[in-house]
KOLTORMI-290098 format. One record per residue (C-alpha): chain; y, z, x; residue in one letter; residue number from 1. Coordinates in nm, 3 decimals, padded with zeros to 5 digits. Layout:
N
chain	Y	Z	X	res	n
A	Y	Z	X	A	NUM
...
% end
This chain:
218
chain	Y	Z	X	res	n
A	01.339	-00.480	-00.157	X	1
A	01.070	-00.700	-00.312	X	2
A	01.143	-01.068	-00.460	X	3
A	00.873	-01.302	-00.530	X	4
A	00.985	-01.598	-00.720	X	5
A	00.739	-01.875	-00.844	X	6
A	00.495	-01.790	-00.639	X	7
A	00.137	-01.897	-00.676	X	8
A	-00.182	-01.864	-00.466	X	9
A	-00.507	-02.063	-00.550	X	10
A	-00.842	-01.995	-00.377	X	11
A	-01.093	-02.277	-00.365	X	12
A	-01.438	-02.218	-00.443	X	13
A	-01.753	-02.386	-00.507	X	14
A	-01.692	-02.353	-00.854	X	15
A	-01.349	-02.531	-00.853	X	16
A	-01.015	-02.332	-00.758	X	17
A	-00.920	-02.001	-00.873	X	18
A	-00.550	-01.918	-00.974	X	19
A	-00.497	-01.550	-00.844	X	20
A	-00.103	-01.565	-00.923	X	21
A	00.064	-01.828	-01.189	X	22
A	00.451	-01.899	-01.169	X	23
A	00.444	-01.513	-01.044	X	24
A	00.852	-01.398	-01.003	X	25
A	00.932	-01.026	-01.016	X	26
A	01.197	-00.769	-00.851	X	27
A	01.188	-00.493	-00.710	X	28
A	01.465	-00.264	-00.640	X	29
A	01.499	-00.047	-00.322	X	30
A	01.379	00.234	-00.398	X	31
A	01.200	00.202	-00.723	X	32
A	00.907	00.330	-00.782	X	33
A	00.709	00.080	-00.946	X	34
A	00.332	00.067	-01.068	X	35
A	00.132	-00.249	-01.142	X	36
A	-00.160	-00.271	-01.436	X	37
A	-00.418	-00.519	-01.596	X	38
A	-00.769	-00.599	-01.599	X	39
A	-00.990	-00.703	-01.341	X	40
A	-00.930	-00.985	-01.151	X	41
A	-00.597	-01.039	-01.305	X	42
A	-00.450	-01.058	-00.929	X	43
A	-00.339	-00.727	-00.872	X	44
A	-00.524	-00.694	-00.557	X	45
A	-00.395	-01.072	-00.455	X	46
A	00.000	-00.958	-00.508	X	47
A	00.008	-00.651	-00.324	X	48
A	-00.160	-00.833	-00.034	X	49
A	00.114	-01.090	-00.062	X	50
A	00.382	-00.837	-00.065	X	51
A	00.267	-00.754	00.268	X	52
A	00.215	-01.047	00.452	X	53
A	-00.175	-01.043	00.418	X	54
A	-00.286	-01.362	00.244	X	55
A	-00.085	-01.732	00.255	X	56
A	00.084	-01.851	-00.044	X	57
A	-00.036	-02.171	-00.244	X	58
A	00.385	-02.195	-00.305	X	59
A	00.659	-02.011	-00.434	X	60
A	00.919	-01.747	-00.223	X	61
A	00.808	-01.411	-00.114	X	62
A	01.096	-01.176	00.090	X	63
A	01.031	-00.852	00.118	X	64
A	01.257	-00.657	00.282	X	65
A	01.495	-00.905	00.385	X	66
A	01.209	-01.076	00.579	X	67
A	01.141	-01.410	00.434	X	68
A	00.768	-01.417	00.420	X	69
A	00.673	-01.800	00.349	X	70
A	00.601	-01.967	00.672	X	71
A	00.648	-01.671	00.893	X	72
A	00.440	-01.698	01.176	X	73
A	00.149	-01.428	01.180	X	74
A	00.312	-01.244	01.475	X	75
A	00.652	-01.209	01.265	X	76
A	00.432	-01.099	01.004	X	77
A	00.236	-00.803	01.232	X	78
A	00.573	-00.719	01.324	X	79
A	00.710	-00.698	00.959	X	80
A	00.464	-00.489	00.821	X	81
A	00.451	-00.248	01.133	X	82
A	00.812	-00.153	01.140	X	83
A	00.807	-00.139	00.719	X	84
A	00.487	-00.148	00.519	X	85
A	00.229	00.141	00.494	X	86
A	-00.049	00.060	00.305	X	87
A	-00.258	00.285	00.090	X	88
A	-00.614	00.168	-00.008	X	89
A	-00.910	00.268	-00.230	X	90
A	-01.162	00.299	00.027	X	91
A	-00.960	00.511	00.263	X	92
A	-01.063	00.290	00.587	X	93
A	-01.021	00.565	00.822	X	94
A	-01.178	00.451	01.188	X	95
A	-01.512	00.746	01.169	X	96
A	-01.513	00.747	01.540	X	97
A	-01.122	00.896	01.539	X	98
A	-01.011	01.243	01.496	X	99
A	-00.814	01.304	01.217	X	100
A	-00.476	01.305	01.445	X	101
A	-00.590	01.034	01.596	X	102
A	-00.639	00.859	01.327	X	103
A	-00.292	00.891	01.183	X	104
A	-00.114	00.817	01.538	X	105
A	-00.321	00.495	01.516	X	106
A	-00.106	00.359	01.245	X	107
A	00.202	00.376	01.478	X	108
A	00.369	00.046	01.639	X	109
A	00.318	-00.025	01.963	X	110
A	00.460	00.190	02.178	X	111
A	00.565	00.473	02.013	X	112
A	00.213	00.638	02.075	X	113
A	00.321	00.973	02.209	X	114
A	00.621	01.027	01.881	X	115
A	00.336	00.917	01.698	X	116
A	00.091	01.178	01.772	X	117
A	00.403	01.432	01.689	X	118
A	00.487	01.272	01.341	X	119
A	00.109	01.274	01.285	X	120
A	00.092	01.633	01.310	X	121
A	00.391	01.681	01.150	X	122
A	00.266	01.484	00.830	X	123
A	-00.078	01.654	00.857	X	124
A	00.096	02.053	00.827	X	125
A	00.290	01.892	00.546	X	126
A	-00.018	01.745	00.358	X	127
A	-00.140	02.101	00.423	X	128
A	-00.418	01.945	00.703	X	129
A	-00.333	02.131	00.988	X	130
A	-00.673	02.303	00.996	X	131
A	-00.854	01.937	01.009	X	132
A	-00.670	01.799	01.310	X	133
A	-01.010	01.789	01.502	X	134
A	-01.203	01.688	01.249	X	135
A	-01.384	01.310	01.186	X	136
A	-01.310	01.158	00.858	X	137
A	-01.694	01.225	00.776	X	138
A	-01.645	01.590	00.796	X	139
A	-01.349	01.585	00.499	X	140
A	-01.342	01.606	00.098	X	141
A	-01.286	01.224	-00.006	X	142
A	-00.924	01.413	-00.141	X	143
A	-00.846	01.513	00.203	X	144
A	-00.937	01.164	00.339	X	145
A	-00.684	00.987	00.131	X	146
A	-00.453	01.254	00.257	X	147
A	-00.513	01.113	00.584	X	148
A	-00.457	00.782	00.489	X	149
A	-00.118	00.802	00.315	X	150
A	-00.002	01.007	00.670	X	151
A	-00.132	00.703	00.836	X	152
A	00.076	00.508	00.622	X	153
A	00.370	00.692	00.656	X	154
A	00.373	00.731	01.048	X	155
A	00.602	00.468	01.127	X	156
A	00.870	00.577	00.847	X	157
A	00.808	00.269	00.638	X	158
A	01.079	00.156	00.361	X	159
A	00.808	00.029	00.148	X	160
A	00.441	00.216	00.042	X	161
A	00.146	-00.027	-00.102	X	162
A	-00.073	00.132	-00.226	X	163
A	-00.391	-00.008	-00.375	X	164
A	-00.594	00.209	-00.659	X	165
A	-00.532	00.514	-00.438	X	166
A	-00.676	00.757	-00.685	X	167
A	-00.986	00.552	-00.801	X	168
A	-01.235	00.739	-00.596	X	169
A	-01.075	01.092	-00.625	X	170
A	-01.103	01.355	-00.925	X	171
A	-00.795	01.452	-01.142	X	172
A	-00.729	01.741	-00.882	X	173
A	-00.733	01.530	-00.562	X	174
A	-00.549	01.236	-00.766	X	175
A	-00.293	01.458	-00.873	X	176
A	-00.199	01.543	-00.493	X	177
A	-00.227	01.206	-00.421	X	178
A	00.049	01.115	-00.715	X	179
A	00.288	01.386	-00.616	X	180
A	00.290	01.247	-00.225	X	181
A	00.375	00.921	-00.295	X	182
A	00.630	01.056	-00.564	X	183
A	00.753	01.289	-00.265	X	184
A	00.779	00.988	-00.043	X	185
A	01.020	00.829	-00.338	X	186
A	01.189	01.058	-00.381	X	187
A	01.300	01.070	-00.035	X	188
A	01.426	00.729	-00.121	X	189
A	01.091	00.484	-00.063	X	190
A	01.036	00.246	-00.217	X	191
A	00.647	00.222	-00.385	X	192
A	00.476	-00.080	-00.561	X	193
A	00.098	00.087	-00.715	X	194
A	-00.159	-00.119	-00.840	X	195
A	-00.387	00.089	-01.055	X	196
A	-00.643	00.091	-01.345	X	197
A	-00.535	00.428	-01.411	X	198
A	-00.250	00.551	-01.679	X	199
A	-00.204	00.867	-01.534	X	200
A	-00.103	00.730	-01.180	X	201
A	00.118	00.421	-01.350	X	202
A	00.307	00.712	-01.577	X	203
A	00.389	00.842	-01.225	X	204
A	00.611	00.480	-01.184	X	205
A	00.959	00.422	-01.304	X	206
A	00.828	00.141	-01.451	X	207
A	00.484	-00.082	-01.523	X	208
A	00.433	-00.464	-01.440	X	209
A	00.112	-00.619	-01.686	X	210
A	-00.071	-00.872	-01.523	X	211
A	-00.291	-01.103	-01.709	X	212
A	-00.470	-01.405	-01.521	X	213
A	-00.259	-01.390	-01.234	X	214
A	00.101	-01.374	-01.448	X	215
A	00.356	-01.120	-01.639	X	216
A	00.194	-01.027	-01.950	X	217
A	00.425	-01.050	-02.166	X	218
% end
């Protein structure tokens, strides 16, 4: 599902370049659910964003679901992660102008608006958020907002979750609902790569990938 091999990716700054990823190979398996862990500023941010097309690589390989990701144009790469990326993040970035249907429909490809709005609310009653179907992300519990956002992600029946520190702004109750729907989206046979600070969301994992200054810490 995942192969990265060698890859690198430098930032320049005024201060001289930054190495977010060293050398960086790792696999992962369709299917797996895998979490990723280290310190700040280690580059776990800077790998899932490669994963899914987001930032250019310095060098190195990146294909990710058999779509070969280095030198893909940045249509290809819209297409890619439309068809099989949803992507979980900290902050929840939920449009506050959309209703909470709408804003899960809005994560569908083009086109597919109207099965959309149906898979929406189908995800919603699942995530037990059929009451909130009207309701602007301002008027919901920051656990029922992240609900939101992993229905978003899911819309469009990705093979491949991202999720970035998806519990760090939620208690142990709305993190632990949070864990079991991404484990219920494995378990259903998707794949997940987690980046987290957390231990209790990287126990949920099959297994944990230590990152220290942008490489494996071994």
């Amino acid at each position: 599902m995942i192969h990265l091999e060698e890859v690198n990716k430098i930032y320049p700054t005024a201060n001289g370049p930054v190495h977010a990823l060293r050398d960086l190979s790792i696999d992962v398996e369709q299917g797996e659910f895998v979490a990723v862990r280290g310190p700040s500023g280690c580059g776990k941010s800077t790998l899932l964003m490669t994963v899914g097309g987001l930032v250019a690589l310095t060098s190195g390989r990146v294909v990710v679901a058999g779509e070969d990701l280095r030198g893909a144009s940045p249509a290809t790469k819209a297409r890619f992660r439309a068809e099989k990326i949803g992507f979980v993040f900290q902050m929840f970035h939920l449009l506050p102008y959309l209703t909470v249907l709408e804003n899960v429909a809005a994560g569908a490809a083009r086109g597919q608006q109207g099965a959309a709005r149906r898979r929406a609310g189908e995800l919603l009653d699942k995530f037990g958020l059929p009451h909130r179907l009207k309701h602007r992300p301002a008027e919901l519990s920051a656990g029922e907002r992240q609900r939101v956002a992993i229905a978003r992600a899911l819309v469009n029946r990705p093979q491949l979750v991202l999720a970035d520190e998806p519990t760090g702004n939620l208690d142990p109750d709305n993190a632990g609902v949070v864990l079991d729907l991404l484990a219920s989206f494995h378990h259903e046979g998707g794949t997940v790569l987690l980046v987290t600070h957390q231990e209790r969301a990287a126990s949920c994992a099959q297994r944990t990938i230590l990152l220290r200054d942008g490489a494996i810490d071994a």
